[in-house]
N, C-alpha and C positions, 0 to 999 in steps of 0.2 A: 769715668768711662768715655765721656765726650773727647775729652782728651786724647786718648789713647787712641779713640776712631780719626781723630784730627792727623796723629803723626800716623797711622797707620797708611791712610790716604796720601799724606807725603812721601812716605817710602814705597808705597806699591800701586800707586795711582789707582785709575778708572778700570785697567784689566784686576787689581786684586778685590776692588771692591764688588768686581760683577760675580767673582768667587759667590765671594760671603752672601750677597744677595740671592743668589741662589737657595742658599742655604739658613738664609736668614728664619722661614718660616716652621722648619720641622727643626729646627734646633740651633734657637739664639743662644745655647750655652756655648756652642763651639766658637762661635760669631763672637761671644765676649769672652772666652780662653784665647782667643788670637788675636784680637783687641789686645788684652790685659800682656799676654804675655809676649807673643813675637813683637807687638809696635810698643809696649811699655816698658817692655824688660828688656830682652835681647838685641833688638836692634838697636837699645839705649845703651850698651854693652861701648863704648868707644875702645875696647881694646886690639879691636881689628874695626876699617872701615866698611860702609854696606859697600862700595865695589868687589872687596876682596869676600864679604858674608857672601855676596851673591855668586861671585864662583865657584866657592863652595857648593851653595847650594845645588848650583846647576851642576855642580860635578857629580853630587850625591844623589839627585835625582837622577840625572841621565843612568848611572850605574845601576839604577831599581829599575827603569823601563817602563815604558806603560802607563808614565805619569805626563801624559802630554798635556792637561790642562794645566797645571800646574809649574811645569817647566816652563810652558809660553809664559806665564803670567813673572816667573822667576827670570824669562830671559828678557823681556818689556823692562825689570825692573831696572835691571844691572845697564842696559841699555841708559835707560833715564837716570842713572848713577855714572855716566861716563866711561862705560867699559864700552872698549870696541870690539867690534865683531871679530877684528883677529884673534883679540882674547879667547871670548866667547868659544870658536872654534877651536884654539889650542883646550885650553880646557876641557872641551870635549872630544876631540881624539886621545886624551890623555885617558880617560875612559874607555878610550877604547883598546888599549892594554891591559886594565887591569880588571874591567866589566867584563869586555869584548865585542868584539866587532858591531854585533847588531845591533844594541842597545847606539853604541853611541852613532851609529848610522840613523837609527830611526831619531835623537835628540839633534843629530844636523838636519834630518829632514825638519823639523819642527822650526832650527834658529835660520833654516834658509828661509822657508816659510816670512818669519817677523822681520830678516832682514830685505826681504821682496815688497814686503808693503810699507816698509820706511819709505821705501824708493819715491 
């Protein structure tokens, strides 16, 4: 398990760990299902890199909505993974054709957001 908290923290830094600590006290099972599985298993997956997992992700969040904890912490990651902000934003206007407009309006408001306190 220690492990798995080790590369978990490698791949999602100080914003995915304040997730979990959140969440650590009413239910440490979820905390070590995301341990075990997203930093043990799937990001251990090298068949696609975490740049490219991470746009993903943020493609698939932005399209759900309403996930702004979670998109910040997915777009800090891909950031700290070398994705540039052009990306980041192609990727989500890209959402915004097949989501629609608002969704991916409200996931720019969120990556301007991260990319204003890089500054």
């Amino acid at each position: 398990m220690e492990d798995n908290k080790s590369k978990f923290t490698t791949i999602f830094g100080e914003a995915g760990n304040q997730v979990l600590d959140r969440i650590r006290k009413h239910s440490p099972r979820m905390v070590d299902h995301v341990y075990d599985y997203i930093a043990g298993d799937l990001y251990q997956d090298i068949t696609i890199d975490v740049r490219t997992r991470e746009l993903c992700v943020i493609s698939s969040l932005a399209s759900q909505g309403g996930l702004t904890e979670q998109l910040t912490v997915h777009i800090k990651t891909a950031r700290r993974n070398g994705v540039s902000k052009e990306e980041i934003i192609a990727a989500i206007e890209t959402v915004g054709v097949y989501a629609g407009v608002p969704r991916a309006l409200n996931a720019l408001f969120t990556a301007i957001e991260i990319f204003d306190a890089e500054s």
